[in-house]
Structures are given as C-alpha cells and as structure tokens.
TORKOL-4160 file (C-alpha; in steps of 0.2 Angstrom, whole numbers, padded with zeros to 4 digits, m for minus):
371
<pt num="1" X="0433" Y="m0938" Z="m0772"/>
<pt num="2" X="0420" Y="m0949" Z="m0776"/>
<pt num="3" X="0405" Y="m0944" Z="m0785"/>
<pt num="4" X="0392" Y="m0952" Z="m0776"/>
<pt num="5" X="0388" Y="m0951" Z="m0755"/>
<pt num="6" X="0383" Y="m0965" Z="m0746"/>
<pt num="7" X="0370" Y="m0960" Z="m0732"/>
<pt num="8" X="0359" Y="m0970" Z="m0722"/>
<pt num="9" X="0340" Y="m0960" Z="m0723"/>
<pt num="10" X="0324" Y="m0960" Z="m0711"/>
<pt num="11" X="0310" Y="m0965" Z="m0721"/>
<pt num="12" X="0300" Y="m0966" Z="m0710"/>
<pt num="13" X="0295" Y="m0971" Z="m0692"/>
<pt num="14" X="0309" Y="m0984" Z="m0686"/>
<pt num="15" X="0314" Y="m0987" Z="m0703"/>
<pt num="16" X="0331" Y="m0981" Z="m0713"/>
<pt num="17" X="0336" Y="m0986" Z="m0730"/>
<pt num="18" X="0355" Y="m0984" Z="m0738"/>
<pt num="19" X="0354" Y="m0972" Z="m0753"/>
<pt num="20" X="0366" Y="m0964" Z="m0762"/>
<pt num="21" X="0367" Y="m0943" Z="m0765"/>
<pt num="22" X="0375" Y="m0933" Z="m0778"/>
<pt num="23" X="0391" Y="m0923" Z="m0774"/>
<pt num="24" X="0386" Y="m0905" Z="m0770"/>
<pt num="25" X="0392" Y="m0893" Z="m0778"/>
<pt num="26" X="0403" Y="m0883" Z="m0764"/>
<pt num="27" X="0402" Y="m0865" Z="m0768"/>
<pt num="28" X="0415" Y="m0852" Z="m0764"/>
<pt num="29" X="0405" Y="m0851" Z="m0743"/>
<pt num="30" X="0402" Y="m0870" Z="m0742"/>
<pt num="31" X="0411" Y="m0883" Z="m0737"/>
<pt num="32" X="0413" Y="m0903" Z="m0736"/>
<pt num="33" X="0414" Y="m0912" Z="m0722"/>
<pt num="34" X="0419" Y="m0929" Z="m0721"/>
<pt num="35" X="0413" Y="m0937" Z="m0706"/>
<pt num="36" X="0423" Y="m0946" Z="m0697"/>
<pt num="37" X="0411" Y="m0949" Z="m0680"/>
<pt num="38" X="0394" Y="m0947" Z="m0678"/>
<pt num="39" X="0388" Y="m0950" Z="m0659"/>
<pt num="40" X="0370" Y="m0957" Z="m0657"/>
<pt num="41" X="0359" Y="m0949" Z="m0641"/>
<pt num="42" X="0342" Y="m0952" Z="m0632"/>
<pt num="43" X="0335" Y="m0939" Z="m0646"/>
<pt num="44" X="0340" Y="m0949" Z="m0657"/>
<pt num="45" X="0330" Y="m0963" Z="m0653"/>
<pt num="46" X="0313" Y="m0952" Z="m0651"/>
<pt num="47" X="0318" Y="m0946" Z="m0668"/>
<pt num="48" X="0316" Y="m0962" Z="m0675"/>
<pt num="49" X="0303" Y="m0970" Z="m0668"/>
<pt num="50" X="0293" Y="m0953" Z="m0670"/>
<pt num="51" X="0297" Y="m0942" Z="m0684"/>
<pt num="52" X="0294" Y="m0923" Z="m0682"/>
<pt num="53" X="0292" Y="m0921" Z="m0700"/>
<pt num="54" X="0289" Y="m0934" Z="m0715"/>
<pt num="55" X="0301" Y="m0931" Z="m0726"/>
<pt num="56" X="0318" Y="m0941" Z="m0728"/>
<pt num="57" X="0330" Y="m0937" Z="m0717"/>
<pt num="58" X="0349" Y="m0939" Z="m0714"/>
<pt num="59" X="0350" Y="m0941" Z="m0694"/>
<pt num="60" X="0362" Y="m0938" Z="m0685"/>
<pt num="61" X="0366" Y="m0922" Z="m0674"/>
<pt num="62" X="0384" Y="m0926" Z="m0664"/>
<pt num="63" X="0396" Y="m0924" Z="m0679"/>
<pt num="64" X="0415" Y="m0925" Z="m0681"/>
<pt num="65" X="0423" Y="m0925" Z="m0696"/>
<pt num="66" X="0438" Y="m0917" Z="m0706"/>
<pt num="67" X="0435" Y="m0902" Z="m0718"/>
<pt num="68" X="0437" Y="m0912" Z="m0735"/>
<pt num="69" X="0434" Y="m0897" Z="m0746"/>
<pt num="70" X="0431" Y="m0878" Z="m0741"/>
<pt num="71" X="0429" Y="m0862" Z="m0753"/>
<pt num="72" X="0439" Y="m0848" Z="m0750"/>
<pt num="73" X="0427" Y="m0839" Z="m0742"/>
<pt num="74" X="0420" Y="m0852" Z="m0730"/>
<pt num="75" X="0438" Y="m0853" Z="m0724"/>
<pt num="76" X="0440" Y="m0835" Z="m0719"/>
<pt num="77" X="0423" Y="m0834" Z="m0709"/>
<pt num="78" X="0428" Y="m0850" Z="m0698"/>
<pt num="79" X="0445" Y="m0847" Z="m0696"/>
<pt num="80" X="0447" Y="m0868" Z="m0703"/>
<pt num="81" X="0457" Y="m0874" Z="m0718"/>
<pt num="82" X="0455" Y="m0891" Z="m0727"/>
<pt num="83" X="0460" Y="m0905" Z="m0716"/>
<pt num="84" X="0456" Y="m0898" Z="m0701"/>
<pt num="85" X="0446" Y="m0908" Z="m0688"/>
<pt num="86" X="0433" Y="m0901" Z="m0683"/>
<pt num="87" X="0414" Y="m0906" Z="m0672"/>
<pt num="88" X="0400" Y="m0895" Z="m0680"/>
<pt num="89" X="0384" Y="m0888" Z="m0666"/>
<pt num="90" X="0367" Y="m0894" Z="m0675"/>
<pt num="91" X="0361" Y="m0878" Z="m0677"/>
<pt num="92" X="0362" Y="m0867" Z="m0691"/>
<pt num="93" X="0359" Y="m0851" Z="m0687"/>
<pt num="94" X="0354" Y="m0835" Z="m0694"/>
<pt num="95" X="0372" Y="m0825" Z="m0686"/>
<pt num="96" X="0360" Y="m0809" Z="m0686"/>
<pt num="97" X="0348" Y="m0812" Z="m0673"/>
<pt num="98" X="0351" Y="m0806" Z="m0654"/>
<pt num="99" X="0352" Y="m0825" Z="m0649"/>
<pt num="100" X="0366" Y="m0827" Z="m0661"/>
<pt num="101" X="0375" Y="m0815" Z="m0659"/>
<pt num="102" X="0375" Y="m0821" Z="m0639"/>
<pt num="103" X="0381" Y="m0838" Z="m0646"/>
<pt num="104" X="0365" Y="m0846" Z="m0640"/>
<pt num="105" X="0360" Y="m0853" Z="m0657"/>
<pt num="106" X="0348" Y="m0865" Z="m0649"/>
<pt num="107" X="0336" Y="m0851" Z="m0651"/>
<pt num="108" X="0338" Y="m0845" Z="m0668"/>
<pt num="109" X="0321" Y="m0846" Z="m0676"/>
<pt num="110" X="0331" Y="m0852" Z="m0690"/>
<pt num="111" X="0335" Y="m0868" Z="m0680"/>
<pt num="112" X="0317" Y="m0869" Z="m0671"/>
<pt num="113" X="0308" Y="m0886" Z="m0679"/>
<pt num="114" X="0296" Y="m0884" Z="m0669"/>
<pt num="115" X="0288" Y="m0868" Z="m0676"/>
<pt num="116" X="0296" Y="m0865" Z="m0691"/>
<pt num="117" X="0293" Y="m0879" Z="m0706"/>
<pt num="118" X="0309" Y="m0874" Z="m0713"/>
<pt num="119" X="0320" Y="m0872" Z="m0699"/>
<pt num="120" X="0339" Y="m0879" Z="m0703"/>
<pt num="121" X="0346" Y="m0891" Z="m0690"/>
<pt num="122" X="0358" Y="m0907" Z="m0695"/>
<pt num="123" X="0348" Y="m0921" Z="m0690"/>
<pt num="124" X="0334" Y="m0915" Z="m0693"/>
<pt num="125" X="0331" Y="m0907" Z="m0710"/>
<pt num="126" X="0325" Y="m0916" Z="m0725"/>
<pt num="127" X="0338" Y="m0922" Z="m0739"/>
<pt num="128" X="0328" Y="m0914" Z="m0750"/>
<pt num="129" X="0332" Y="m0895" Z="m0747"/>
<pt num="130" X="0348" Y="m0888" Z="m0754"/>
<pt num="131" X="0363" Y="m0896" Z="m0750"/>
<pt num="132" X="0352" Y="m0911" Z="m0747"/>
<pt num="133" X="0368" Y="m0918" Z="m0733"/>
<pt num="134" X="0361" Y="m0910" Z="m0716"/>
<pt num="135" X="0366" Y="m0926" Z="m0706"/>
<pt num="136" X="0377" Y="m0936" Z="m0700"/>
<pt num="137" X="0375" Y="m0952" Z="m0703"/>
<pt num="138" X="0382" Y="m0950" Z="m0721"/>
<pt num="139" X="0400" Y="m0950" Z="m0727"/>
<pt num="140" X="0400" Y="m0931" Z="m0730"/>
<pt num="141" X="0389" Y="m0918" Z="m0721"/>
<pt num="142" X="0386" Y="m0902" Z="m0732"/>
<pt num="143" X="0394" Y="m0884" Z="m0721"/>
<pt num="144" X="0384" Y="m0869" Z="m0728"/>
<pt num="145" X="0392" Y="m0853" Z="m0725"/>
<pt num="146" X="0382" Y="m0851" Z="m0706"/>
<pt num="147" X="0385" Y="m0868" Z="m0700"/>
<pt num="148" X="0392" Y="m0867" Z="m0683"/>
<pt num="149" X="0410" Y="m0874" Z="m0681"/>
<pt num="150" X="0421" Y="m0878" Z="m0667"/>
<pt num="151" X="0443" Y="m0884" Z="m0669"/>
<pt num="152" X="0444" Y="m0901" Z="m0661"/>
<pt num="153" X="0461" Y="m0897" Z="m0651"/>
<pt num="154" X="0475" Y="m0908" Z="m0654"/>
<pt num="155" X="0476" Y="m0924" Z="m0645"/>
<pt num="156" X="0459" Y="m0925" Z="m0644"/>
<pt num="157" X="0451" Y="m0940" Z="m0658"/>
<pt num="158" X="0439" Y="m0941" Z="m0666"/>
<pt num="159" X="0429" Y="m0953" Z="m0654"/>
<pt num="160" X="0430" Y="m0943" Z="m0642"/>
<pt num="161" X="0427" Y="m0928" Z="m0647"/>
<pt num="162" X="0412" Y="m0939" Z="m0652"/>
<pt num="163" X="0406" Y="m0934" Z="m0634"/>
<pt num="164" X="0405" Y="m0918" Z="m0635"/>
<pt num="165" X="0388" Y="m0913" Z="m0637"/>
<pt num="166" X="0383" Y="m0924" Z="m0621"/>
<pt num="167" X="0399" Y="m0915" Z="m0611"/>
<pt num="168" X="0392" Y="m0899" Z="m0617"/>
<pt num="169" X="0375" Y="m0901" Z="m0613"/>
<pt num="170" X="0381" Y="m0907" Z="m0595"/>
<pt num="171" X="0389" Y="m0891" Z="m0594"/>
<pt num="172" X="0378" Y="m0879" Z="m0600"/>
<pt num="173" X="0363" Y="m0888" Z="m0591"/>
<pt num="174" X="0372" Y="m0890" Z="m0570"/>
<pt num="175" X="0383" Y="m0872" Z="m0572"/>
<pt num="176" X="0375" Y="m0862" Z="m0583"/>
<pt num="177" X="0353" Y="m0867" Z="m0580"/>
<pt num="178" X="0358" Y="m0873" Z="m0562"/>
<pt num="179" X="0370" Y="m0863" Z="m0555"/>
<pt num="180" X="0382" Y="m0876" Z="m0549"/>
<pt num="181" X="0399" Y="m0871" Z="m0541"/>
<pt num="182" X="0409" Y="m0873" Z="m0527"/>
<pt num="183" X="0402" Y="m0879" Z="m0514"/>
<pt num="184" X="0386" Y="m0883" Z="m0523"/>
<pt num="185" X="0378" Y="m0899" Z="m0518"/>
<pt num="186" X="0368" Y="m0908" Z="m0532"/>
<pt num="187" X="0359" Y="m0923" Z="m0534"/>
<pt num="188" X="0358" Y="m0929" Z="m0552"/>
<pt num="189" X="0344" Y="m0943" Z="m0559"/>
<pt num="190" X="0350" Y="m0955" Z="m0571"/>
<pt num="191" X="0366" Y="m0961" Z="m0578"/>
<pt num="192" X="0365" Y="m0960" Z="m0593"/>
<pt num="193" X="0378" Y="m0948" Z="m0603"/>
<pt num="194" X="0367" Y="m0932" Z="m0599"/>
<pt num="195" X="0368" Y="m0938" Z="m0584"/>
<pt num="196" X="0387" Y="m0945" Z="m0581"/>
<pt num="197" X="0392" Y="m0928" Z="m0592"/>
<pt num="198" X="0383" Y="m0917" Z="m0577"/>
<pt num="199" X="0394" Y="m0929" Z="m0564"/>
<pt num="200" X="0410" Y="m0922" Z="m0573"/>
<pt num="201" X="0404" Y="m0904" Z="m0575"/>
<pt num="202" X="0401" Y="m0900" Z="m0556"/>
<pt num="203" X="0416" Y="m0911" Z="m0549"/>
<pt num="204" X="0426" Y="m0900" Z="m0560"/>
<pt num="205" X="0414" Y="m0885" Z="m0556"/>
<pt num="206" X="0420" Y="m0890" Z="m0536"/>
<pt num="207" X="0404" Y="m0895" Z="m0531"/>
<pt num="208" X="0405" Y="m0902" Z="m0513"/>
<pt num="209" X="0392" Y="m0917" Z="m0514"/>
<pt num="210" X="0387" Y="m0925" Z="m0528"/>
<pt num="211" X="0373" Y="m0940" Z="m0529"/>
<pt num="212" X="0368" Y="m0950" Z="m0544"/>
<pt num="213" X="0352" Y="m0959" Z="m0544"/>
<pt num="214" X="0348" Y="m0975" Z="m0554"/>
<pt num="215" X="0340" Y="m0992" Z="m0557"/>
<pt num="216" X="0345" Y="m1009" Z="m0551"/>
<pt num="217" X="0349" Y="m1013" Z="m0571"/>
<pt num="218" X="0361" Y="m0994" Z="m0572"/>
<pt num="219" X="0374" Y="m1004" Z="m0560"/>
<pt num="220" X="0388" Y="m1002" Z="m0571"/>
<pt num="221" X="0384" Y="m0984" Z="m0576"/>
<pt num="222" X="0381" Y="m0981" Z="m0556"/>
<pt num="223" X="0399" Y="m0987" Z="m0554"/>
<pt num="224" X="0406" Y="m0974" Z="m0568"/>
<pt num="225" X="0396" Y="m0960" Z="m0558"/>
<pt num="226" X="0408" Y="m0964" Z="m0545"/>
<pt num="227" X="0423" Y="m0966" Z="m0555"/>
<pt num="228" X="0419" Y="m0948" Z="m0562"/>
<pt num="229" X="0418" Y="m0941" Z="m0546"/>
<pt num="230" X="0400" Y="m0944" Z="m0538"/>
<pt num="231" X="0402" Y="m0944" Z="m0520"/>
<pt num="232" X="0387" Y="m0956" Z="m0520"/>
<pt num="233" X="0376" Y="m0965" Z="m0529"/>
<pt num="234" X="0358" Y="m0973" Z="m0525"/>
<pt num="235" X="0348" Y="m0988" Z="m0532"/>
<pt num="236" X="0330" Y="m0980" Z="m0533"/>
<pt num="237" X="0323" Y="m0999" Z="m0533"/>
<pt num="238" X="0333" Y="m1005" Z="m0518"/>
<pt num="239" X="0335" Y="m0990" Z="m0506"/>
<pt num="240" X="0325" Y="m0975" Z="m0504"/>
<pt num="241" X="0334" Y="m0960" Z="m0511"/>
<pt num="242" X="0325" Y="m0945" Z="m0501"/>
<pt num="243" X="0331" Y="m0954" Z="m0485"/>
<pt num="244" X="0350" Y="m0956" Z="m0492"/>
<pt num="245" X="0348" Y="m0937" Z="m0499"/>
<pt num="246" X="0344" Y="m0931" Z="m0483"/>
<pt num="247" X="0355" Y="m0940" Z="m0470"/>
<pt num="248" X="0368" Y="m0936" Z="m0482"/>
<pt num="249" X="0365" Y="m0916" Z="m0481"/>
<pt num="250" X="0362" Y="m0919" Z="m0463"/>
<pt num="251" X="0343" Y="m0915" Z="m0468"/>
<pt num="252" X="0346" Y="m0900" Z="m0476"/>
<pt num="253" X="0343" Y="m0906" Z="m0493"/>
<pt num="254" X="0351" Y="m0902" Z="m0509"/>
<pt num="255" X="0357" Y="m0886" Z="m0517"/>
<pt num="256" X="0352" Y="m0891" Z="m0536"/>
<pt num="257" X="0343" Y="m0907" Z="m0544"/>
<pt num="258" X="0347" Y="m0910" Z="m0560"/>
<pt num="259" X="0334" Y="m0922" Z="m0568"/>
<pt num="260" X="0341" Y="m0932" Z="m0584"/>
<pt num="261" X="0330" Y="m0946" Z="m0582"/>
<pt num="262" X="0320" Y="m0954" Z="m0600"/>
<pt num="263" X="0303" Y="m0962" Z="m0597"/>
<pt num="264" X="0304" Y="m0960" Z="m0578"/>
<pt num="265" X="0285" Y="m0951" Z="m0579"/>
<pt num="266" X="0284" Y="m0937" Z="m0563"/>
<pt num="267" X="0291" Y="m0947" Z="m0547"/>
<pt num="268" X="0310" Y="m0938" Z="m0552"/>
<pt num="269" X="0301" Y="m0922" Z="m0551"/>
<pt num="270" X="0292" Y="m0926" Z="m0538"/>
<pt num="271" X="0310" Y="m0932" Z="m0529"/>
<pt num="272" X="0317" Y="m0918" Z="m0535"/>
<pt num="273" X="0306" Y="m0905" Z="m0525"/>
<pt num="274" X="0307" Y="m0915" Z="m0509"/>
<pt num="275" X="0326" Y="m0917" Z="m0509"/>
<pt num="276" X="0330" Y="m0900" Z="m0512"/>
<pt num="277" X="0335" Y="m0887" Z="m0496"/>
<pt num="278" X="0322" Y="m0878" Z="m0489"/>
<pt num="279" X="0323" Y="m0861" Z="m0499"/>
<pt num="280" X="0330" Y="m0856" Z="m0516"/>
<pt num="281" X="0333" Y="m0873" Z="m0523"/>
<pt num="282" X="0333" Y="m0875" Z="m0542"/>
<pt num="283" X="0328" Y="m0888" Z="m0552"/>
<pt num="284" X="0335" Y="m0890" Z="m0568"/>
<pt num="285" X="0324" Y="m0903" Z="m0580"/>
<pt num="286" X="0321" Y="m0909" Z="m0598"/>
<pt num="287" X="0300" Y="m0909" Z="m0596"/>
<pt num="288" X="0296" Y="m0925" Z="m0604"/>
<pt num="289" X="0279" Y="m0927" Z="m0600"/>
<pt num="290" X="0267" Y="m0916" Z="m0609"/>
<pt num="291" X="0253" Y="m0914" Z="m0595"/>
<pt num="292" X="0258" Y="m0914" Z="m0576"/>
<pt num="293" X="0242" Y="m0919" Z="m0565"/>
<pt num="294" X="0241" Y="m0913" Z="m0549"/>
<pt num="295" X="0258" Y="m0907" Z="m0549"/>
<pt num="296" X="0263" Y="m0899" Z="m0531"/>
<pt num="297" X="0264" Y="m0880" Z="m0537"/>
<pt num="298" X="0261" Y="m0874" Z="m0519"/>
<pt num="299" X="0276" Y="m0884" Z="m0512"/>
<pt num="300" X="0287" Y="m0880" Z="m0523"/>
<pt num="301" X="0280" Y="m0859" Z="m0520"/>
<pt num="302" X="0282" Y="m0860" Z="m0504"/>
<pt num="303" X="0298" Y="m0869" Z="m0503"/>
<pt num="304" X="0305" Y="m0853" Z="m0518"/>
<pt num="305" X="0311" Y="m0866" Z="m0529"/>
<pt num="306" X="0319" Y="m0862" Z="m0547"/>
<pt num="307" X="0313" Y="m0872" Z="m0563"/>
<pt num="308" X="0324" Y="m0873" Z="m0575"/>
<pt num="309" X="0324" Y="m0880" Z="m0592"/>
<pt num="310" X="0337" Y="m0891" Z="m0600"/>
<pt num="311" X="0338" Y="m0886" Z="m0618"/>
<pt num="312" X="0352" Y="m0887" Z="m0629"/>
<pt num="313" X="0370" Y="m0880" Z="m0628"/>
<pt num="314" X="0378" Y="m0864" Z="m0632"/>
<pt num="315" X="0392" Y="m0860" Z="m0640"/>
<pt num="316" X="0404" Y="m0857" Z="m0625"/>
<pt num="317" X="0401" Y="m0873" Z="m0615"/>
<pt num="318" X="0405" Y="m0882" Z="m0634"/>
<pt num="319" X="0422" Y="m0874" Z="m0631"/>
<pt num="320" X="0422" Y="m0878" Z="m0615"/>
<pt num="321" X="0420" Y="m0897" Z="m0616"/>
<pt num="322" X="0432" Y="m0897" Z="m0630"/>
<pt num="323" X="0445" Y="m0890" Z="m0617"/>
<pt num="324" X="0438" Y="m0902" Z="m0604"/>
<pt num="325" X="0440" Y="m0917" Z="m0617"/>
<pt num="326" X="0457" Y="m0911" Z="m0620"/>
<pt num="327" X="0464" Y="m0911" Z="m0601"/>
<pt num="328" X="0461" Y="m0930" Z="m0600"/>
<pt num="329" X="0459" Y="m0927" Z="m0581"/>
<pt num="330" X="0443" Y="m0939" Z="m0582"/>
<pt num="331" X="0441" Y="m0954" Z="m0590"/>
<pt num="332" X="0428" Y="m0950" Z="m0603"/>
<pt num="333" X="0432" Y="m0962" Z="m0617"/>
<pt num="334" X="0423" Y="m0976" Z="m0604"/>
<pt num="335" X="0407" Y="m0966" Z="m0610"/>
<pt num="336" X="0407" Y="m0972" Z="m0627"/>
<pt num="337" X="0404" Y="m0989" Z="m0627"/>
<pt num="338" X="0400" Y="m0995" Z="m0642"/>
<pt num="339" X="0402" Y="m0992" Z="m0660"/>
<pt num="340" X="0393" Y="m0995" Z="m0679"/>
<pt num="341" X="0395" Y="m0993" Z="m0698"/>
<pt num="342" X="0383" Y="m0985" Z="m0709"/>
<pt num="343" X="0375" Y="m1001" Z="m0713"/>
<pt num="344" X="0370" Y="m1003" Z="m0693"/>
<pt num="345" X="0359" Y="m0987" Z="m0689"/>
<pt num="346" X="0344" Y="m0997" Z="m0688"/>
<pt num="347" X="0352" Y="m1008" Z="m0674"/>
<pt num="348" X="0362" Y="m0993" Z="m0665"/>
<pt num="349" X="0348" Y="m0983" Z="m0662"/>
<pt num="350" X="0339" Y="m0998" Z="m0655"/>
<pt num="351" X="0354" Y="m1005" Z="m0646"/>
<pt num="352" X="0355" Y="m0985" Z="m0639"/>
<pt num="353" X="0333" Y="m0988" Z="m0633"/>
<pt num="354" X="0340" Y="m1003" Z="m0626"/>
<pt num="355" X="0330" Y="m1016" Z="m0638"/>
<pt num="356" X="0345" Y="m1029" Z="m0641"/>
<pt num="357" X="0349" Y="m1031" Z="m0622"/>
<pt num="358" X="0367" Y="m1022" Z="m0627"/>
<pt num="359" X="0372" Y="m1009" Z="m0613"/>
<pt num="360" X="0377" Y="m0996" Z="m0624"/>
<pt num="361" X="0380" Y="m0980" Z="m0614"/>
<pt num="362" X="0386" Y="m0968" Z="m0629"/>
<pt num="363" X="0385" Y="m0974" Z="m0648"/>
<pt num="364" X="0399" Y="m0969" Z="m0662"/>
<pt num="365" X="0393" Y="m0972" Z="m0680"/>
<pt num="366" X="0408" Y="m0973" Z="m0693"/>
<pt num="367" X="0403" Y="m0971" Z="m0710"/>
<pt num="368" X="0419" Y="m0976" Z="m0716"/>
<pt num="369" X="0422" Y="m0990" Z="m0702"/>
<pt num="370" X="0438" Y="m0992" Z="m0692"/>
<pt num="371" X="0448" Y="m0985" Z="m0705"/>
C-alpha cells in the first residue's frame, strides 16, 4: 500500500487543489477504505460554491469503496472483513444517543454541522482533524470505529450502488416523511435524481398516480420519469400543471406533493398547496429559501395540510435501496450519467450546477479511473 493518498481539497469557495496525505495509522477500531466511487449531488454543489466552514476539506458524501484494511476490532463491530464492498452513510454518529440507537443518525448532535463546530460528517469535516480522510474524493477515506456501514449486495457494482444515497433519500422522503403507499397519488417537482429516486420509490410503493413536474430544458429527464414509472409528466413552461393535476384526479387533487425542486424560489410551494386534495394532504419539501413572504398559512390551515421536511436518510431506507438496487426491476444505471477522475472535481461539480451545458443527471467520481 502506498504511503502517500492522493485527494482532491476545497480550499475555498469554488476552488480545489490535489494534495497529497499521509497514510493513517489504522488502529485496531479503524479501518481503510478505498474508494472505488464517489457520487456527486445538488449538495455538493452548494458546498462548493458556499463553504460551511473554512477550513480544507475532502468533499464528497456518496461513497463506495472496498475495505482495504481493517483492525480486528473494527471487523467485529460491522460484521465486514477486508475486501468487502461496502457504501458508507455520511454521518458519523455517536451509537449512544436515542436518535442512534433508532438508526436515524442524521440527528446525532455528533453529525449536526450546523450547531456543533466539530461535528463529524464525510464531506464535510476538515482534513485537518484526526484521520484527516473524511471524504470521498480521495483514494482512501479513513472508517473510525462509529462510522456507519452498509454490505453492497452482490451483483450490485460499484456505480451503481453509487446511487444510493439519492435512492435512499427518495425513500425515506415519499414513504417514510410522506406517507406514500398504495393507492397514494403524488405529484413530485423536479427530475432531478431526488426527484427520479422518489418516482421509483412510490411505483414500487404502489402508488396509483404519479406526476413529475419539469422545465422545457428537463425533457430528457421528463422522459426517464416516465420510463421509471411516472403515470405523467408536465412541462411547468408549456402547460399549466394545476390544470393537468387536477383534471387528472378528476379535481380532487393529490394525496402527497413531494417538492425536489433547486432554485425554483416559492411557486412549487405555492403549487404544491393548490394541487393537494381538499383535507389532510402532505407536503413533503427541502425548504430552500430562507424567508417565505406572504406565505398562505391560512390556506394551507384550513385545507389541514401536513408539512413535512426532507432531511437526510436513515439507516433502514439505506438498506432498502441497496435491496432495491439489487432487484434490477428499474433501470437506474440511466441515472448516472456521467463520470470524472480525481483530477476533474472542479469541472464535475460545475458540469452537475449545470455551468459546461453537460446534462449530467448523477456524477461518479473515480479516484482510481476506469480501472
């Protein structure tokens, strides 16, 4: 094994530089990952162009990779051996508090950057705190003795299960935060691959009726909604999408709006609440903007609406992704469309923003290439 790591660094906003670590020392409850994929998200791209901290950073939160070297002890608590392939969650827990125990280490104050400064989450910790590899965009990513660790089932590769975090996240956000199920009808905004991986989860879910909402540029992505199972899909440029909600629910509205839309502002939220059924609908969204004005509090009171927040994933709907992943029954491998070296995270991250006028739907860096 070589002495030296290779990882591409966030030095600061919109800018990385290639810089080499020192091996770390694995101690008997660590372990070595070498990463084999690293899939490249929206968050990714507000990560760079906005740093939540100033320190170098190792990005990268969607990671694959083979377990290179493990201590003995590591070993035993995941139930892994060296060699294994394996897609590690981003948050590091601290496996005692009651949100971990529940699996939901999303809320682990140990993982929260937002209030606490030394918070442990890949992607976004600094290279210079122990184990200085907490990201994927390096060749090896350090595994302390909490980091949390899923088996990639066999047949599944390494680009694939690439897609996992998005899958999961589509899962956790339409069954789990929106309740969808059989007979469910749900209108999803944006077809990105939050938005595509929601399409899967209710078809698979049995949802009843499914629309996808989109821009005249999202035609291609528009056309995968449908090939994934969307019952029908709407141009939010051409056609106006309360009118096709509606006479598609025979004016009833929808049961669940799931809003994955980036930089769409207040009009999805705004659509959302219109299109959903008269009483008890839920509203599932990522709450982008910081301030709301004059948002329509009394409408969505009186018509009894649930809003929900679409944070993270929990263990469980990991697992559950890796299983869907695993059933090939959709053609997911469409969703990653593009992929980089270590020498191109500048450019995938923009290409992902949508700066080089590349359509690129979900990105896989390889630190090691093709081979």
């Amino acid at each position: 094994m070589a002495e030296q790591v290779l990882a591409a660094v966030r030095t600061g906003p919109g800018t990385t530089e290639l810089r080499e670590f020192p091996m770390p020392e694995i101690a008997d409850d660590a372990a070595l990952l070498k990463i084999e994929v690293a899939g490249i998200c929206g968050t990714d791209v507000k990560l760079y162009r906005k740093p939540t901290i100033d320190a170098p950073v190792i990005m990268g939160h969607e990671n694959v990779g083979i377990v290179a070297k493990a201590g003995a002890t590591w070993q035993e608590i995941h139930g892994l051996r060296e060699g294994d392939r394996i897609f590690v969650e981003h948050y590091v827990g601290c496996m005692h508090c009651e949100w971990c125990r529940l699996g939901e280490y999303r809320h682990c104050e140990l993982t929260d950057w937002r209030t606490n400064p030394d918070a442990r989450r890949y992607g976004y910790t600094s290279s210079e705190n122990p184990g200085r590899l907490w990201g994927g965009f390096s060749q090896y990513m350090y595994l302390p003795w909490n980091a949390v660790t899923h088996k990639v089932p066999d047949g599944v590769t390494a680009e694939l299960a690439g897609l996992v975090t998005p899958l999961s996240n589509g899962i956790e956000w339409a069954l789990n935060a929106g309740g969808v199920g059989y007979a469910t009808t749900v209108l999803i905004q944006g077809p990105g691959q939050q938005g595509l991986s929601q399409v899967v989860a209710s078809k698979q879910a049995g949802a009843s009726l499914i629309v996808v909402t989109g821009t005249t540029r999202d035609a291609t992505r528009l056309q995968l909604a449908k090939d994934l199972g969307a019952d029908a899909v709407v141009d939010v440029l051409q056609e106006d999408a309360l009118a096709t909600v509606l006479e598609l629910t025979g004016g009833q509205g929808v049961d669940v709006v799931l809003d994955c839309t980036s930089g769409a502002g207040t009009a999805p939220v705004l659509l959302g609440i219109d299109a959903l059924k008269r009483r008890e609908g839920v509203m599932v969204t990522q709450g982008e903007e910081a301030a709301f004005p004059d948002f329509p509090l009394k409408k969505m009171t009186e018509k009894c609406i649930t809003l929900a927040s679409a944070r993270g994933h929990s263990y469980r709907s990991v697992e559950l992704a890796l299983e869907q992943l695993a059933s090939h029954r959709f053609p997911l491998e469409r969703l990653a469309t593009h992929s980089f070296g270590l020498e191109d995270v500048d450019h995938a991250i923009r290409a992902l923003a949508g700066e080089t006028g590349e359509d690129a739907l979900h990105i896989s860096l390889k630190p090691w290439g093709d081979a």
